[in-house]
FIBATOR-933221 format. One record per residue: residue in three letters; x, y, z of N, C-alpha, C in turn; residue number from 1. Coordinates in steps of 0.2 Angstrom, whole numbers, plus 2048, in hexadecimal, padded with zeros to 3 digits. Each point is the difference from the previous one (the first is absolute). Layout:
# residues N
ALA:X:Y:Z:X:Y:Z:X:Y:Z:NUM
...
END
This chain:
# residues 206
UNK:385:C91:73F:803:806:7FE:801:805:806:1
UNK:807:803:801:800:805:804:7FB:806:7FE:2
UNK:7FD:803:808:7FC:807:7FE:805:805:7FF:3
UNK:7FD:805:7FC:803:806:800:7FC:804:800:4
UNK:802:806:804:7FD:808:806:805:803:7FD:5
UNK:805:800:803:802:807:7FF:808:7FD:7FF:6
UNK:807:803:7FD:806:7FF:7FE:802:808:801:7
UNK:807:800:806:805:805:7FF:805:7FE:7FF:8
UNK:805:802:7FC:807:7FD:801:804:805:7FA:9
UNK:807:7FE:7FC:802:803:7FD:7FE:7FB:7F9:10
UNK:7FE:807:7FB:7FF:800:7FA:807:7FE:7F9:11
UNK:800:7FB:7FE:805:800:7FB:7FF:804:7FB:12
UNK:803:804:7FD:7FF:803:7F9:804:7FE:7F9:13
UNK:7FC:7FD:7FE:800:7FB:7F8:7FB:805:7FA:14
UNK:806:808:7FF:7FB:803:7FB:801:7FE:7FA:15
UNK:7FF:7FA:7FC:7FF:7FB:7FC:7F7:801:7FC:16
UNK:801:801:7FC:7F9:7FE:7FB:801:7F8:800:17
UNK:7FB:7FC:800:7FC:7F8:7FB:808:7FC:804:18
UNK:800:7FF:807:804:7FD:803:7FB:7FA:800:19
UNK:802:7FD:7FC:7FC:7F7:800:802:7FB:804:20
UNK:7FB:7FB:800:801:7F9:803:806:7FD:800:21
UNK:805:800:7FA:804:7FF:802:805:7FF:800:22
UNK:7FF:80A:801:807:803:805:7FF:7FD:806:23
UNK:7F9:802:802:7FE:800:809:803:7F8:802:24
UNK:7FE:7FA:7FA:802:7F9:804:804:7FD:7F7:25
UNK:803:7FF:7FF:804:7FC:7F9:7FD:7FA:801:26
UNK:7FF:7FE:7F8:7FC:7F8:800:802:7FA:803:27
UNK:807:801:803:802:7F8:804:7FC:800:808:28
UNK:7FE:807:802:7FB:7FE:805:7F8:7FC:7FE:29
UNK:800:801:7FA:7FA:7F9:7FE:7FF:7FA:804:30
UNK:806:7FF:7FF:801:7F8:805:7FC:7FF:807:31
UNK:801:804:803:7FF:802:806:7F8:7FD:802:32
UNK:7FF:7FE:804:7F9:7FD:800:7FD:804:807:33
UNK:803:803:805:7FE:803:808:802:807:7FB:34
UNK:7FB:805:80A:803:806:7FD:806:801:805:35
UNK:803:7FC:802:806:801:805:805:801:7FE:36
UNK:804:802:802:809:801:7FE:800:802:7F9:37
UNK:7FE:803:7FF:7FE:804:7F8:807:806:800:38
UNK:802:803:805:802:806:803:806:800:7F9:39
UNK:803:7FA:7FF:808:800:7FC:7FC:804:7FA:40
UNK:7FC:7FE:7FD:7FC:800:7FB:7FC:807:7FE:41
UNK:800:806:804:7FC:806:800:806:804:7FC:42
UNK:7FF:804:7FD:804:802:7FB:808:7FE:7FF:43
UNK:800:7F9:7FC:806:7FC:803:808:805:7FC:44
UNK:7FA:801:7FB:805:802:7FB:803:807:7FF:45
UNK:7FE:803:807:800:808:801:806:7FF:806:46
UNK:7FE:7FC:804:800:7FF:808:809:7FD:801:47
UNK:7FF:7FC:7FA:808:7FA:802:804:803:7F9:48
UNK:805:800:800:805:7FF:7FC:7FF:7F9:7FC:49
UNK:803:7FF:7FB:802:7F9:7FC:803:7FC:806:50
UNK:807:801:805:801:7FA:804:7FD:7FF:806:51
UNK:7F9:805:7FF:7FD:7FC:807:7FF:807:807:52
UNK:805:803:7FC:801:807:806:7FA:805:7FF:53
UNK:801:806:806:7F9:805:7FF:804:805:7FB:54
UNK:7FA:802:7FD:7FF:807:7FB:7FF:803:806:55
UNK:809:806:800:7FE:805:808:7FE:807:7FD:56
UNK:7FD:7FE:7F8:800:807:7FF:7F6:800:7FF:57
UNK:7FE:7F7:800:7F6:802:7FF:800:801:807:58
UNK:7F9:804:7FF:7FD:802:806:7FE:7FA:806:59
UNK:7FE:7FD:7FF:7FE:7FA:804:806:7FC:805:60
UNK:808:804:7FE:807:7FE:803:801:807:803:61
UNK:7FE:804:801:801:805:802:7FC:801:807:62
UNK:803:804:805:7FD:803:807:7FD:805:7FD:63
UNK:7F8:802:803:7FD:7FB:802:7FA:7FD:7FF:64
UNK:803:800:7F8:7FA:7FC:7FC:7FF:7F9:801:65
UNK:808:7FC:801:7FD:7F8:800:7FD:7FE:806:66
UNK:7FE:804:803:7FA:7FE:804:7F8:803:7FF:67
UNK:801:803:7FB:7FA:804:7FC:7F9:7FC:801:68
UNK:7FB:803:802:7F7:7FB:7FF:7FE:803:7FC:69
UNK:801:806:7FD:7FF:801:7FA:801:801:7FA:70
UNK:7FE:800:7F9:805:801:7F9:7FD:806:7FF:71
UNK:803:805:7FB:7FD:808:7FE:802:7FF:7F7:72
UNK:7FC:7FE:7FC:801:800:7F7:7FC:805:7FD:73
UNK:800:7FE:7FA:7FE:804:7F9:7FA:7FD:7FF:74
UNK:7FF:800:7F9:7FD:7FF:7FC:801:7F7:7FF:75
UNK:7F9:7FC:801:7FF:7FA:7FC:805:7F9:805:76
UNK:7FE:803:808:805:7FB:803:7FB:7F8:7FF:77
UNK:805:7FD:801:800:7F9:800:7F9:7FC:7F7:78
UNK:804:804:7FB:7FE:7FD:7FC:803:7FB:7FE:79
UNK:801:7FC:7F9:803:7FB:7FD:7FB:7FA:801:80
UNK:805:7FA:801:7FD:7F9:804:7FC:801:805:81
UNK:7FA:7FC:800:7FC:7FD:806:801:7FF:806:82
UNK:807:7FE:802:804:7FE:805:7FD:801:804:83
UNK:7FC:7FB:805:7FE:800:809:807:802:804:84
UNK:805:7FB:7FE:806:802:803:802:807:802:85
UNK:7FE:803:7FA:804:809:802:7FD:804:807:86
UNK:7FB:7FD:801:7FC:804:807:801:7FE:805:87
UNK:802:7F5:7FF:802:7FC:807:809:803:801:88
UNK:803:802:7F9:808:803:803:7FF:805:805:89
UNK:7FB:806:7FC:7FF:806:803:7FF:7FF:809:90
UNK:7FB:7FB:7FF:7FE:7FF:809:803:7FD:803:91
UNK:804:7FD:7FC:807:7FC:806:805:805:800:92
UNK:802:803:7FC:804:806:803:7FD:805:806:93
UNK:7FB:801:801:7FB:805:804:7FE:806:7FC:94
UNK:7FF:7FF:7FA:7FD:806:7FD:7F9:7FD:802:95
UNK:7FC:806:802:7F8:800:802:7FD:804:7FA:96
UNK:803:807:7FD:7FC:802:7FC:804:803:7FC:97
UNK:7FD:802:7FA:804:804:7F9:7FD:804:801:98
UNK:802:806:7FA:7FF:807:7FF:800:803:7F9:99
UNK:7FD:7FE:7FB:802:802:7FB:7F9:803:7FC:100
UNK:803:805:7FB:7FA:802:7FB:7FA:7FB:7FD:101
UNK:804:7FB:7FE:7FA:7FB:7FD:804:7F9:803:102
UNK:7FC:7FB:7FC:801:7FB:802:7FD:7FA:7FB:103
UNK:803:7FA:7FC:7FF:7FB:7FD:7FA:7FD:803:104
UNK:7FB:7FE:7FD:7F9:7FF:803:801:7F8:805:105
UNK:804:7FA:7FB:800:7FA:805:804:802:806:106
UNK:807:804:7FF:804:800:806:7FA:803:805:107
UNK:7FF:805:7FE:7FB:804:808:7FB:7FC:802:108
UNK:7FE:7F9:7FF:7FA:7FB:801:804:7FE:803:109
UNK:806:7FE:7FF:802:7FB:804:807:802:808:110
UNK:800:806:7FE:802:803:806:7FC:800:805:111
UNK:7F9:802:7FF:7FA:800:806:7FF:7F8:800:112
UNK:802:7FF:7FD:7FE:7F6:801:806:7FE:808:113
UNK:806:803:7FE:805:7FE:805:802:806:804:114
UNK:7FA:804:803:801:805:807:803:803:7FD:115
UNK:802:803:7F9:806:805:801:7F9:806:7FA:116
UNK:800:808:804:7FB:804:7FD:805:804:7FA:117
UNK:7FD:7FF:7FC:802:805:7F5:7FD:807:804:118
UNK:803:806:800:7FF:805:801:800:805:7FA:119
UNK:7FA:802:7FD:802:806:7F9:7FD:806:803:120
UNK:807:804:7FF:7FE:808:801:802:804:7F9:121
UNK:7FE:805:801:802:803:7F8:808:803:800:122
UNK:803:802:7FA:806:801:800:803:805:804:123
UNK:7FB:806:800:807:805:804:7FD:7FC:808:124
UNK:7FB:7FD:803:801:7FD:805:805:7FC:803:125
UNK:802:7FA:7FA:803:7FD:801:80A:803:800:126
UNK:7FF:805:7FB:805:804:801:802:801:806:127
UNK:7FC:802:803:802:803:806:801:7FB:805:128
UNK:7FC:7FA:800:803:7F9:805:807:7FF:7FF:129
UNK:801:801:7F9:807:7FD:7FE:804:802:804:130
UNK:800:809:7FE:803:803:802:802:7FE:80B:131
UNK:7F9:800:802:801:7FD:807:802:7FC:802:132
UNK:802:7F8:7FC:802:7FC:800:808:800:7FE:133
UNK:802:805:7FC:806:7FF:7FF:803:804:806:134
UNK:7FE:804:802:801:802:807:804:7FC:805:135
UNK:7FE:7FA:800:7FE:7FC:804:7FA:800:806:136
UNK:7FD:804:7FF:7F8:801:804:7FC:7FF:802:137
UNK:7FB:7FD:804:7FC:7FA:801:7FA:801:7FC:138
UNK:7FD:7FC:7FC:7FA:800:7FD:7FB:7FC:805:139
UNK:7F9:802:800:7FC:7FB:803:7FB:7FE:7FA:140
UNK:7FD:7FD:800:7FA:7FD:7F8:7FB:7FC:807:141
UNK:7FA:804:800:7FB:7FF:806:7F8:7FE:7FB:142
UNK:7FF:7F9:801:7FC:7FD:7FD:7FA:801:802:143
UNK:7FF:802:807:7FA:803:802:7FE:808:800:144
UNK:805:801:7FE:7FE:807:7FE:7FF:804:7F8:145
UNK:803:7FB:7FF:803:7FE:7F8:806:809:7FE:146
UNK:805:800:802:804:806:803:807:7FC:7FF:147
UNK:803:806:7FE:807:7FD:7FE:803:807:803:148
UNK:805:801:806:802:803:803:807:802:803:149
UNK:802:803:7FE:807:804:800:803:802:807:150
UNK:807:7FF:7FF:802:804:806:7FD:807:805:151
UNK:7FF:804:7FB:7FF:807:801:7F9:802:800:152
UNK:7FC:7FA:800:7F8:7FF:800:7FD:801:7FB:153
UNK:804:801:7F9:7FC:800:7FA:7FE:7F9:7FE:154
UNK:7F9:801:7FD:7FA:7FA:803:7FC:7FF:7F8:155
UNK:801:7FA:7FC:7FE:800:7F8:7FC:7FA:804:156
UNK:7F8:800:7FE:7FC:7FC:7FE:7FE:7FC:7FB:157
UNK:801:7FA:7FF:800:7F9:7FB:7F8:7FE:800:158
UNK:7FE:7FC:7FD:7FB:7FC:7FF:802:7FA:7FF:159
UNK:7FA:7FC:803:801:7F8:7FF:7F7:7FC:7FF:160
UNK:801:7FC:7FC:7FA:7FD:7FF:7FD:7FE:808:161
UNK:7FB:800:801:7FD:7FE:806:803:7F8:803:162
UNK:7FD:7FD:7FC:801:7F8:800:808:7FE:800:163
UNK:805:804:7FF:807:7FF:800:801:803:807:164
UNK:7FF:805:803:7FF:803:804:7FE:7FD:808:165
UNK:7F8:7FE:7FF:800:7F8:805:804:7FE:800:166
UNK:803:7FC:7FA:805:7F9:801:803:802:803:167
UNK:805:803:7FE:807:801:802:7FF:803:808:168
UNK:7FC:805:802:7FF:803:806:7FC:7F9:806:169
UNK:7FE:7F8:7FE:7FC:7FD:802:807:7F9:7FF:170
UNK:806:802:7FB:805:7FC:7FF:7FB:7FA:7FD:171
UNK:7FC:800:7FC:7FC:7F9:7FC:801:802:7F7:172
UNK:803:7FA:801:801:7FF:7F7:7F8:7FE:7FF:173
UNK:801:7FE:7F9:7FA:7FE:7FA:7FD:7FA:804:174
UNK:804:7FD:802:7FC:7F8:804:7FD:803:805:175
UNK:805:805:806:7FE:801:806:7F9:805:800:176
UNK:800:803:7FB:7FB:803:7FE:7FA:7FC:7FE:177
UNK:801:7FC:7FD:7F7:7FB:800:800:7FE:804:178
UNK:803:7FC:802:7FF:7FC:809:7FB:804:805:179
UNK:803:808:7FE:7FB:804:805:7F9:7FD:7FF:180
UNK:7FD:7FD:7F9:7FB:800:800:7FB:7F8:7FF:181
UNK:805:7FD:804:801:7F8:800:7F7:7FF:803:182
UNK:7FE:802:805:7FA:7FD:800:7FA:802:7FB:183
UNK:801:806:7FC:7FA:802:7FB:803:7F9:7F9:184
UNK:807:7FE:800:801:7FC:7FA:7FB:7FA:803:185
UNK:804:7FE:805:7FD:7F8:803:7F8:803:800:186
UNK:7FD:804:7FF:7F7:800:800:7FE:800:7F8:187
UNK:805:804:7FE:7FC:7FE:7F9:804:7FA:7FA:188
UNK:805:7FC:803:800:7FA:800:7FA:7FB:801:189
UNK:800:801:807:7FA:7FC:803:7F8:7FF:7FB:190
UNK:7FE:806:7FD:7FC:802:7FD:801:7FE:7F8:191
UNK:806:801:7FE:801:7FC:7FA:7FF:7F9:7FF:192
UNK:802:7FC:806:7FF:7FA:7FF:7F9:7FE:800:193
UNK:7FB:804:802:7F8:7FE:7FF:801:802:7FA:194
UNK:7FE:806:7FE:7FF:800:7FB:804:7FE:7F8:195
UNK:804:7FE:801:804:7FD:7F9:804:7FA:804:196
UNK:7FD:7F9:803:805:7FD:804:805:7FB:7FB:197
UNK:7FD:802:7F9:805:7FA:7FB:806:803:7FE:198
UNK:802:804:803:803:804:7FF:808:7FF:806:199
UNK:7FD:7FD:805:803:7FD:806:801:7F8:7FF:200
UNK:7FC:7FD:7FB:7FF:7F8:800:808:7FE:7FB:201
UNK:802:7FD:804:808:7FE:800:801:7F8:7FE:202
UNK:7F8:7FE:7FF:802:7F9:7FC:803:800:7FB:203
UNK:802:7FA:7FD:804:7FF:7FA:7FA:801:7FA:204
UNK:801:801:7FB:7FC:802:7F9:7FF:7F7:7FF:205
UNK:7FB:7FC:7FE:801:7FB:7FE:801:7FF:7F6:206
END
């Protein structure tokens, strides 16, 4: 998993309440088995026209959003469906992080699973990001500070669970994260096999 520090860039502003899984990815990216070339697929149906051409009027088609690392929402992003895909679209586009008041509890688990950080600030805050982003004004989202900071130096502090905080700051998913602790498991494996070794005994049952 990529680490993430810090993120500057231009903010999209999607002031949208309960923008779901699948607006962000429609179910025909199901199929998809990598999280690569996902890009056609991030708000497909916002982004293209029916024959294929861009919406010049969503933001993600516009200067100089479509090159945005970040999203700026409402209320309730990335609810609906389970979809792992909606975070693999989001990261193959280059969004890094989101900005919204709340957030659907599986989407935000699996955001920090795939380097990209769920940002909740409170509403007149987020207000005022909007307001930055539709600017078009550089936002930064600083994981080590935990600081979400504006052009003009106004500075909103977030919170992050510790343990998500390492990861993503260490770039270690759920696996990379136990691994860190690979010789205490191989010790008390070792230790199990004394004491419970039937439990390792791989004969057949007769």
């Amino acid at each position: 998993m990529e680490k993430f520090t810090s993120v500057s860039g231009y903010a999209a502003p999607i002031p949208i309440n309960n923008v779901n899984t699948d607006m962000i990815t429609p179910k025909n990216v199901l199929k998809a088995v990598t999280k690569k070339g996902l890009v056609p697929f991030f708000f497909q149906e916002y982004r293209f026209n029916p024959d294929g051409s861009e919406n010049p009027d969503f933001v993600l088609n516009k200067e100089p959003w479509r090159n945005a690392k970040i999203i700026v929402s409402l209320e309730n992003w990335g609810c609906g469906s389970s979809r792992e895909h909606s975070p693999w679209a989001m990261k193959d586009f280059g969004i890094r992080s989101v900005i919204a008041i709340s957030f659907a509890d599986i989407h935000y688990s699996n955001c920090f699973k795939n380097g990209i950080l769920p940002v909740a600030l409170k509403p007149d805050e987020v207000d005022r990001v909007m307001k930055s982003a539709e600017a078009g004004e550089i936002v930064t989202v600083d994981l080590e500070a935990l600081a979400v900071t504006l052009e003009d130096g106004t500075r909103f502090a977030f919170e992050v669970e510790d343990f998500r905080r390492d990861a993503l700051l260490s770039g270690l998913d759920e696996v990379g994260q136990t691994l860190e602790h690979e010789d205490q498991i191989a010790a008390f494996e070792a230790k199990q096999r004394q004491v419970t070794p039937w439990l390792y005994d791989r004969r057949p049952l007769d």
